[in-house]
C-alpha positions in Angstrom: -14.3 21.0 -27.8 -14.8 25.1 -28.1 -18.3 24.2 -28.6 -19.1 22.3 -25.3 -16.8 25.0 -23.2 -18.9 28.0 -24.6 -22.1 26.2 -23.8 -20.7 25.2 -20.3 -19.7 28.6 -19.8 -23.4 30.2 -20.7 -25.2 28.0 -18.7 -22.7 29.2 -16.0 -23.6 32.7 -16.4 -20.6 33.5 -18.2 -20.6 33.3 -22.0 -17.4 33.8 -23.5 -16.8 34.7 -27.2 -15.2 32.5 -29.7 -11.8 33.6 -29.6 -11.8 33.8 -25.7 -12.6 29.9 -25.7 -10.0 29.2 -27.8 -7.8 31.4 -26.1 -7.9 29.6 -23.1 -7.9 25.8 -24.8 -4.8 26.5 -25.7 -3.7 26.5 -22.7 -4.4 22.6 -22.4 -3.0 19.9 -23.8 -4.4 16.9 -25.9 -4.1 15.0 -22.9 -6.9 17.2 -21.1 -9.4 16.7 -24.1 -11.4 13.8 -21.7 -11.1 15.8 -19.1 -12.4 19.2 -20.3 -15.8 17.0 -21.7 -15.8 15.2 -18.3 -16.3 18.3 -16.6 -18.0 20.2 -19.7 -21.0 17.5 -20.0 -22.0 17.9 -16.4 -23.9 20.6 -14.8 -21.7 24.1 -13.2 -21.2 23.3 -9.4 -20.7 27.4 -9.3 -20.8 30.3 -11.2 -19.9 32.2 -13.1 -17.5 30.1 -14.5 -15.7 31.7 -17.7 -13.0 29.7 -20.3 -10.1 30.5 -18.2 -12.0 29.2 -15.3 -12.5 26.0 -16.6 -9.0 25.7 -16.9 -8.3 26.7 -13.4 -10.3 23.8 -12.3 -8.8 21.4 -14.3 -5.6 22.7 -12.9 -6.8 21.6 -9.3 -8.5 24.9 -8.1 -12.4 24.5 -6.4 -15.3 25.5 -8.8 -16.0 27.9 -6.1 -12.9 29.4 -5.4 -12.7 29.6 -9.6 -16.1 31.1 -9.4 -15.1 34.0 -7.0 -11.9 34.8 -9.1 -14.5 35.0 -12.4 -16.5 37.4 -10.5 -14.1 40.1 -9.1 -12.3 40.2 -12.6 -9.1 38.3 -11.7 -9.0 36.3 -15.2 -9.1 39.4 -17.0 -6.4 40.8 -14.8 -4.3 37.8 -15.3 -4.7 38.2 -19.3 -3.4 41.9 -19.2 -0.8 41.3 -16.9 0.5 38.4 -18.8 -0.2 40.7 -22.3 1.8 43.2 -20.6 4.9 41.0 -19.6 5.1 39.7 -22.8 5.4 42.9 -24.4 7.8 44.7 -22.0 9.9 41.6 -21.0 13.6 42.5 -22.7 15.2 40.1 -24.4 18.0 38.4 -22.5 21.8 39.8 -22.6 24.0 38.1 -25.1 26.7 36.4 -23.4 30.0 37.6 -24.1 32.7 35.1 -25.8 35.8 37.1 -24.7 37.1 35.6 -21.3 37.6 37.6 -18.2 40.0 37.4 -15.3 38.5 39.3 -12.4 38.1 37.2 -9.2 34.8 37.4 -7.8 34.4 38.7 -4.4 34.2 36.4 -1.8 31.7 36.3 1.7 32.6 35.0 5.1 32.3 31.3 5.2 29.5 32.2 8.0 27.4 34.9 5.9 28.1 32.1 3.0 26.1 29.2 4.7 23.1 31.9 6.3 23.1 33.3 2.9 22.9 29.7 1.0 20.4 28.3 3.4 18.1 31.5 3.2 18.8 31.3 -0.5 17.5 27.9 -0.8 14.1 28.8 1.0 13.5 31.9 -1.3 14.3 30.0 -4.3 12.0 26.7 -3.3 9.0 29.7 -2.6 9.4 31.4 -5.5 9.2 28.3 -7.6 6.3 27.2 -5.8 4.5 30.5 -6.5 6.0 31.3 -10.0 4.4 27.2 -10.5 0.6 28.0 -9.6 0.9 31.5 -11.0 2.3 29.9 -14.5 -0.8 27.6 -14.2 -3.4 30.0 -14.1 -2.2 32.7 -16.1 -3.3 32.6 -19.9 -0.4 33.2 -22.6 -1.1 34.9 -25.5 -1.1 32.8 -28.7 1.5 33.6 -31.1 1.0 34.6 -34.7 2.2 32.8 -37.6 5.1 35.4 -38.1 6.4 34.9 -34.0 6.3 30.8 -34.2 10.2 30.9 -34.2 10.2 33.1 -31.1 7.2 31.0 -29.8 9.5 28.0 -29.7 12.4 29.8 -27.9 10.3 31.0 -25.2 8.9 26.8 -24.7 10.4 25.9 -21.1 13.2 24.0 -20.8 13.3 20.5 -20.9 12.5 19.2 -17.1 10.2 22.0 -16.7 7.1 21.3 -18.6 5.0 21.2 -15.8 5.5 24.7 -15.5 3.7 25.9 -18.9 1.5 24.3 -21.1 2.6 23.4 -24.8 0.7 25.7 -27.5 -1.2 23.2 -30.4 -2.9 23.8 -33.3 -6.9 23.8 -32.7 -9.5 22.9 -35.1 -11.3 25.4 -37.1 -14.4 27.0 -35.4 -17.8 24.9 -35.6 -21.3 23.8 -33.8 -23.0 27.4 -33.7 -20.3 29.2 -34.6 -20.1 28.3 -38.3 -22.5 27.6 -40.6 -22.6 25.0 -43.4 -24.8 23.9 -45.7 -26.0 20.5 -45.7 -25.2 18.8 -49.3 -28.4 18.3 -51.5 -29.5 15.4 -52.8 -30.2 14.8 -57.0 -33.6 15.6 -58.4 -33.8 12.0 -59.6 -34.0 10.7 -55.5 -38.0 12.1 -55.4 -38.4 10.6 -58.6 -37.7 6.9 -57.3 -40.6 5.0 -55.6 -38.9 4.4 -52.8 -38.6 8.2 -52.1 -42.6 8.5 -51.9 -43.3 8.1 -48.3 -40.8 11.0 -47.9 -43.0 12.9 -50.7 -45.7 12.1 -48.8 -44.2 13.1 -45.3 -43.8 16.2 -46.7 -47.3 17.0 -48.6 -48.9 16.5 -44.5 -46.9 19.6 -43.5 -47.5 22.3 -46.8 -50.7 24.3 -47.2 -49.7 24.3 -51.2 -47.1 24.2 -52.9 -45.2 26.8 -52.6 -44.9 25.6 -49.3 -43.9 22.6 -50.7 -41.2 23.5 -53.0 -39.8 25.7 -50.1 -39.1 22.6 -47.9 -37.9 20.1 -51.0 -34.9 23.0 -52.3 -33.6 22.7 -49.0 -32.4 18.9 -49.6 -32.6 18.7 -53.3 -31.4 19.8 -56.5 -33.9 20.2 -59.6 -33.5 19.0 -62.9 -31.5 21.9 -64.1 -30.2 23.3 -61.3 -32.5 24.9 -58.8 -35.7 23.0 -58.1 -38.2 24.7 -59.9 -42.1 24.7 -59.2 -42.4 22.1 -62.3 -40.3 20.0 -60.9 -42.3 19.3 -58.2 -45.7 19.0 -59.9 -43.6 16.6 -62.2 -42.9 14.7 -59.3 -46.0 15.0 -57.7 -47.8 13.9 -61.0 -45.2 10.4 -61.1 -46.0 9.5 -57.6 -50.4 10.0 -58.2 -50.2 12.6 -55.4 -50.9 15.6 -57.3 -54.5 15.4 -57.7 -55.2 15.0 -53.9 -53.0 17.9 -53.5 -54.7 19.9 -55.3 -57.9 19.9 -53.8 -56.2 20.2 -51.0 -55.0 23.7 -51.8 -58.4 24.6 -53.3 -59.8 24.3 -49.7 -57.3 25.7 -48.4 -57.6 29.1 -50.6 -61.4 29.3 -50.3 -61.6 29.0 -46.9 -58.8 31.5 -46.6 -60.5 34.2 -48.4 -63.4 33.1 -46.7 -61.9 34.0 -43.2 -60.1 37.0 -44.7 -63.5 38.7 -45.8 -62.4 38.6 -49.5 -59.0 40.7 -48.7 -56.1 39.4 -51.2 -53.8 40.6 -49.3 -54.5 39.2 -45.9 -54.9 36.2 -47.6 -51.6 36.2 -49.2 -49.8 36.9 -45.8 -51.5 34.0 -44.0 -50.5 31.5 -46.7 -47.4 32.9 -46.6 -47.2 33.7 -50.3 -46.7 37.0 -52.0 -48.7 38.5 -54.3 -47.5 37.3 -57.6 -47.6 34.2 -55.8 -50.8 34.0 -54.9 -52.6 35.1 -58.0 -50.7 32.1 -60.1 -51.6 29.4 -57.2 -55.1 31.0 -57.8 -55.0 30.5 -61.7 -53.4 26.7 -61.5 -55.9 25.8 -59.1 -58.5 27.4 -61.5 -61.0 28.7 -58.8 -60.7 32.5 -59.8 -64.3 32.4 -60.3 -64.8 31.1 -56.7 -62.4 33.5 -55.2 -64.1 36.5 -57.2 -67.9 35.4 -56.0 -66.5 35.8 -52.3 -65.2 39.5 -52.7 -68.4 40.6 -54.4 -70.2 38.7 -52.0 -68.2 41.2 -49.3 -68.2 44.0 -51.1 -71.8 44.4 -51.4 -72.1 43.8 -47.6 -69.8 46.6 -46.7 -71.5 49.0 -49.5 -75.0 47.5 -47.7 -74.8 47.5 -44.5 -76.9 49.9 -42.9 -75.8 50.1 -38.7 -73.8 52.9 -38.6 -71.1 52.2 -36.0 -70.2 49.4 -38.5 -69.9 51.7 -41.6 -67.8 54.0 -39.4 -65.7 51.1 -38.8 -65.2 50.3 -42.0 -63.7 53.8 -42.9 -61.2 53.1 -40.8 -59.9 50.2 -42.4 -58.6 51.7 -45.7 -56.9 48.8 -46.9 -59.6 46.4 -47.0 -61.6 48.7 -48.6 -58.7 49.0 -51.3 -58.1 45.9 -51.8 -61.6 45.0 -52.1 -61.5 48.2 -54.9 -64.2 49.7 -53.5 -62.8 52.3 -51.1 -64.4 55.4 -53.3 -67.8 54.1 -53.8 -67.9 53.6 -50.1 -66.4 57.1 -49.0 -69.1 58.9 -51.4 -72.4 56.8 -50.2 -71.0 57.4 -46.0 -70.6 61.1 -47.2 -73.7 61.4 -48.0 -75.7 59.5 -45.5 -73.5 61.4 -42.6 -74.7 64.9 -44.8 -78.3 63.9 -44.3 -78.0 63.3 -40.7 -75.8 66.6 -40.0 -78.8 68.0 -41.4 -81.4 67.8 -38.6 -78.4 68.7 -36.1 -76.9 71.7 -37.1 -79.3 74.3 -36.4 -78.8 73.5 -32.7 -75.4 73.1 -32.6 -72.3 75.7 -31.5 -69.0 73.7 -32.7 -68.1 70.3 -34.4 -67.3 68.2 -31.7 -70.9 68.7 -30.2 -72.3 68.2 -33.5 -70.3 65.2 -33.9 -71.7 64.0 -30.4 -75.5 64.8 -31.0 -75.6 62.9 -34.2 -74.2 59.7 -32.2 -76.3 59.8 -29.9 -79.2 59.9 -32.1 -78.2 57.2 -34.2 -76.0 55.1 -31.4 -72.6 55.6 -32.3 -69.0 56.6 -30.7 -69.3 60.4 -31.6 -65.4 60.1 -32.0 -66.0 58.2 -34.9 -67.9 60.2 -36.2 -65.6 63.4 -35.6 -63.1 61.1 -37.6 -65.5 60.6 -40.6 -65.8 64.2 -40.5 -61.9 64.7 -41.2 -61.9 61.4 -43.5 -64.3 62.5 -45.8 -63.7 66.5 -46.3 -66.3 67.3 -44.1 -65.2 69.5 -41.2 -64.0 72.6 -43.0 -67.5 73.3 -44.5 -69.4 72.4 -40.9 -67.1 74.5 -39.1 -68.1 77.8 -41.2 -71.8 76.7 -41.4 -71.5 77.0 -37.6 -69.7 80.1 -37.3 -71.8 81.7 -40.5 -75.5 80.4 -38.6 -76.6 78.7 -42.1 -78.7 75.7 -40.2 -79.7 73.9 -44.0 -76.7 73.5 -46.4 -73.8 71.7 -45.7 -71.4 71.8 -48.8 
């Protein structure tokens, strides 16, 4: 029931927390459960519309009317003036047992009827208002240590329609608890009857890591946890792990493939980690494959010759690490961009023009080339071969 009056209440732009809900269900009797899902299941006819809302309109007030209170606070005014009157009321006077013998004064038979008639009026309009007022106004629940002076303070009998009876509510659940579904024994995959479900579940795992991810959710291993030998075991008993297998063998060579050789890009699509990755490379036995691809890219980076692209490449430290060839790269660019500084030099002043003369020559962003001065140590030792005039050494 807290459930569907929190979601009522955000998708009528006025979520409430937990306690807030529960606050005001309180407030209702078993009675009103149908009623509170009648109007819960349907769609707001205002808002906002908060727990104490709902309440008003199952009391008889318009969802719009409820909806303008909501807005200019008059819930929340409610709670702290009823908060407030619980904590200042005094308690009532004990009644004396010893008798008295004074005579009460007595009015004019006259003043006595105006008096009895106006009396009457004030008292039906103040129950009247002190009714609707005790409607709508929430009551603070009382702790386990004030139930006995909970129970005094119930109306009495005759009068229930003024107040609303406390009850015990269930615990909180839906989306505000979580718990765990129970797991089923490692001896369900086992069964043949279980193998369309093994199946189901192969379609939606790149390998099986993926795999074992998805079947520890519902099921317990052999020991305990299940383990990554459990469900090869099970795999292997059902004639699926073979298939599987080459399965994940395309699925890692085409991975490095598309990753350029680059472990570590590869391990992040696949979603494994490192470790991870090098064991589902050594079950599957293609570490020759996957080591023919990155030499395959790292000669292509150490060869190519455009040199936008080499520039590039210095950029991206990481692949170059991981590939392991990030110093045998650095040194060969150093030394082709010392060559071509070369025939530059003796005409240039400072080393952002020089930076710009040798990409124009040889077509490339001159910023990157500033940057491979930086990268590569090189800018200290232009800058004072253009301040010392040397045009033919640049170390």
């Amino acid at each position: 029931m807290a459930v569907a009056v929190s979601d009522f209440c955000r998708r009528a732009k006025s979520p409430a927390p937990a306690p807030e809900v529960r606050e005001a269900l309180a407030l209702l009797a078993e009675d009103d459960d149908f009623r509170v899902r009648t109007l819960t299941d349907g769609e707001p006819e205002a808002s906002p519309l908060g727990p104490f809302a709902v309440v008003d309109i199952l009391r008889g007030t318009a969802p719009s009317l409820a909806a303008q209170r909501q807005a200019c606070g008059f819930y929340d005014v409610a709670r702290e003036l009823a908060y407030v009157r619980e904590e200042k009321t005094p308690p009532p006077a004990p009644v004396s047992d010893i008798p008295t013998f004074a005579t009460p004064p007595r009015a004019s038979p006259g003043a006595e009827e105006g008096d009895g008639k106006a009396g009457r009026k004030a008292t039906k309009a103040e129950k009247a208002e002190a009714a609707v007022q005790e409607r709508i106004t929430p009551r603070k629940r009382a702790t386990p240590e004030t139930e006995a002076d909970a129970a005094e303070a119930l109306p009495p009998e005759g009068d229930e329609d003024l107040g609303f009876l406390r009850r015990d509510l269930p615990r909180p659940r839906g989306r505000f608890t979580r718990v765990e579904a129970p797991r089923a024994s490692f001896m369900e995959l086992t069964r043949l009857s279980s193998k369309p479900a093994v199946e189901g579940a192969l379609e939606g795992a790149e390998h099986r890591f993926a795999l074992l991810r998805n079947l520890s959710q519902r099921y317990n291993g052999s020991r305990g946890e299940l383990t990554l030998v459990d469900v090869e075991n099970v795999l292997r008993d059902h004639g699926l792990l073979e298939a599987f297998t080459d399965k994940e063998r395309q699925q890692v060579i085409a991975a490095y493939s598309d990753q350029r050789g680059a472990a570590g890009r590869v391990a992040w699509t696949l979603g494994l980690s490192p470790s991870e990755l090098q064991r589902l490379v050594s079950v599957l036995a293609v570490g020759d494959e996957v080591e023919a691809l990155r030499e395959r890219f790292r000669r292509e980076a150490l060869a190519t010759s455009h040199l936008t692209h080499r520039l590039d490449l210095l950029g991206r430290e990481k692949y170059l690490a991981d590939l392991g060839i990030q110093r045998r790269f650095a040194d060969a660019l150093r030394k082709e961009l010392e060559k071509l500084v070369a025939d530059e030099l003796p005409e240039a002043t400072e080393l952002h023009g020089l930076a710009d003369a040798v990409g124009r020559k040889h077509g490339a962003p001159a910023e990157l080339v500033f940057r491979a001065f930086e990268r590569l140590g090189l800018a200290d030792g232009l800058r004072k071969q253009l301040l010392a005039g040397a045009p033919h050494s640049t170390t």
